[in-house]
Structures are given as C-alpha cells and as structure tokens.
C-alpha positions in Angstrom: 122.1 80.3 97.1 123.1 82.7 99.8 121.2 83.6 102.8 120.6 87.1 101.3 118.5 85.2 98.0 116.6 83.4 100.4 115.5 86.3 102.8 114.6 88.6 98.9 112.4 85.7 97.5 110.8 85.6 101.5 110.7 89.2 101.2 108.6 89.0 97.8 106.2 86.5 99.4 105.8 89.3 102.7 107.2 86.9 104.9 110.9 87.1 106.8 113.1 85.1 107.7 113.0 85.2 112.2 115.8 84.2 114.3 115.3 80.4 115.2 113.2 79.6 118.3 114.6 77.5 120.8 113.5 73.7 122.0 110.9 74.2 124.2 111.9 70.3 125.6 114.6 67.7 125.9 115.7 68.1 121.9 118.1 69.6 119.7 116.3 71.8 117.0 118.8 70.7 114.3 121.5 67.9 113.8 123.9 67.5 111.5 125.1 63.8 110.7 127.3 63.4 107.7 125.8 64.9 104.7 122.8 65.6 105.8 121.2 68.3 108.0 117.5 66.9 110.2 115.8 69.9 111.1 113.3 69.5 114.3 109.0 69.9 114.1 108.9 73.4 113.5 105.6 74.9 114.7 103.1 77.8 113.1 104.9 80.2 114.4 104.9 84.0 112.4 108.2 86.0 112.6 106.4 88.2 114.9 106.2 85.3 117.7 102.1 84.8 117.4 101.5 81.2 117.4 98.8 80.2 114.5 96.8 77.9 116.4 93.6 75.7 116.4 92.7 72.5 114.4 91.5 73.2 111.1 88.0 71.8 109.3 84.5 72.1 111.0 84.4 75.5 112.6 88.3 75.9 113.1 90.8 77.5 110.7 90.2 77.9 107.2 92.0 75.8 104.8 93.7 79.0 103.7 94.6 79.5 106.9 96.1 76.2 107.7 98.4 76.5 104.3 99.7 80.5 105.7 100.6 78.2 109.3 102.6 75.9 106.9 104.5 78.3 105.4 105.6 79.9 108.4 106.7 76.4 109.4 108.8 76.0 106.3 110.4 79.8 107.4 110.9 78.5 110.8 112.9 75.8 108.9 114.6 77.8 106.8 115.9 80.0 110.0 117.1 76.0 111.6 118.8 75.3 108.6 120.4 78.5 108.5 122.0 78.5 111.9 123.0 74.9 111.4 124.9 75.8 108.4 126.0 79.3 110.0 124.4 81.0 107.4 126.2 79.4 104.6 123.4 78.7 101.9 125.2 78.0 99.6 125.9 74.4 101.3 122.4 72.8 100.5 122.5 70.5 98.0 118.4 69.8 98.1 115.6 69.3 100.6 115.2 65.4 101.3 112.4 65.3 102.9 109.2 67.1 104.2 107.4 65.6 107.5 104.0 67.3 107.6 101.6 67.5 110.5 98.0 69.0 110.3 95.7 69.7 113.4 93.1 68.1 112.2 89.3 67.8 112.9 87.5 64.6 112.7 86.3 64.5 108.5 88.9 66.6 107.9 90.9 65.4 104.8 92.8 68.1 103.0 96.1 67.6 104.7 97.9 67.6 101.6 96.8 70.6 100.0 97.4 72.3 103.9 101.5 70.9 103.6 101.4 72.3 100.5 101.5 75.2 102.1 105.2 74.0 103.4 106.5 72.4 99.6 105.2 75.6 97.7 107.5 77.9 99.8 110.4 75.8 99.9 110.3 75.3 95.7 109.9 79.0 95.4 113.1 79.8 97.7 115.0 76.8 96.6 114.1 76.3 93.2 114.6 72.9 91.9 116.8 71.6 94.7 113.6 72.7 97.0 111.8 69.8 95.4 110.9 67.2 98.0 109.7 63.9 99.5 107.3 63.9 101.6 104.2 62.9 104.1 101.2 65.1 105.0 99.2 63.2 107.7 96.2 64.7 110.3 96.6 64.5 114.2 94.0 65.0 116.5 95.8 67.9 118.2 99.5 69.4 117.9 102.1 71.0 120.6 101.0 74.6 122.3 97.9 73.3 120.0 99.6 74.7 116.8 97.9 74.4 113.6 100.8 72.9 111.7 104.1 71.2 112.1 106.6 70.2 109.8 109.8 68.9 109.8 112.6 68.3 107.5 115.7 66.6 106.2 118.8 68.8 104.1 121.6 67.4 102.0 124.4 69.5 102.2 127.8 69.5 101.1 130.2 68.9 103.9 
C-alpha cells in the first residue's frame, strides 16, 4: 500500500491525511525498534488544527462525536507512521495494536463503540492487515482536555 492509496481511501471518507504534529513534551512521537514501529497518543486533532475537545456522555459530546475525534486520532497516526517510514507504505506489515483513550463522564460506558471510531478507519485504509488488538478504556480527563486519544503499534518490514 502506498501513501497515495492511503490518502484516496481518506479522501473518500472527507478526511486528509495532515502533516504530523509535534510532541508537545519530553517524548518522541514515533520509535522504531526492530520490526516494529510504536506510534505516540495521538490526540483529536482535525487536519485543520481544531482540537475536538470535552468529555463525552451527560451533557458533553455526542457519542457520534466522540467516534469523528477517534478517527482523526487514527489520521494523526497514520501521518506518525508515515513519517517514520518516510512515506514508504508499502513497509507495514499489519497494525499490532490499538491503545484507546475516551474522556469520559462519570456513567459513561460506550468507550468501545467511541474507539471504534479509531479500528473502523484503520480496516478501511489498511484492509485486512488494519485488523487489530486492542483496549478502549474511559479517563476522567485527557491532555489539552481532548476528547480522544489513541495510540498504536506497526509491524513493518525492516
């Protein structure tokens, strides 16, 4: 899969694929280690730099709202992943691992259905080697107070 395939299936979903933000502490955002690639927490953030923020349940976002933050964490990946491997798709071998994170109100208990937000994107851009492990837990808040997080772990070829 090139980077090309990857930014037309984005393209058919109206999303794009954004240049990767930097760390915003003392971390790397991606690390390669063997045959693997571990992408850092990637936050809500839309192509357009507008943070999707808030916890989600009670009178906070939507549950549709919460999945749309996930999927722009799963882009934010995809743009990690990309520089790492220096735009050379074709490298992955599958997606390891999803690590989901939902802002959660107290109650709230659809995280799964919010990271599938995350999963969904990554199947439909990756096809079968997009299929995953994974967690989806609640916390009671996130960094910058971001709706989602997720982070994730690549096999690639070396």
């Amino acid at each position: 899969m090139t980077r090309s395939e990857i930014e037309d299936k984005l393209a058919a979903l109206g999303l794009r694929l954004p240049e990767p933000v930097a760390p915003i502490a003392n971390y790397v955002p991606w690390l390669i280690t063997g045959s693997q690639v571990w992408i850092s927490g990637q936050v809500s953030l839309t192509a357009d730099g507008d943070l999707i923020t808030g916890q989600v349940g009670d009178d906070g976002l939507s549950v549709d709202e919460a999945i749309d933050a996930a999927r722009h964490c799963a882009v934010n990946i995809l743009a990690q992943l990309s520089q790492a491997l220096e735009g050379d798709m074709h490298r992955i071998v599958r997606l390891v691992r999803l690590n989901g994170f939902v802002n959660a109100g107290a109650g709230f208990t659809d995280h799964p259905k919010v990271i599938n937000g995350a999963s969904d994107l990554m199947v439909a851009c990756l096809g079968d080697a997009g299929k995953h492990t994974r967690i989806a837990v609640g916390a009671s808040s996130l960094p910058l107070d971001a709706a989602v997080e997720v982070d994730a772990v690549f096999e690639v070829t070396t």
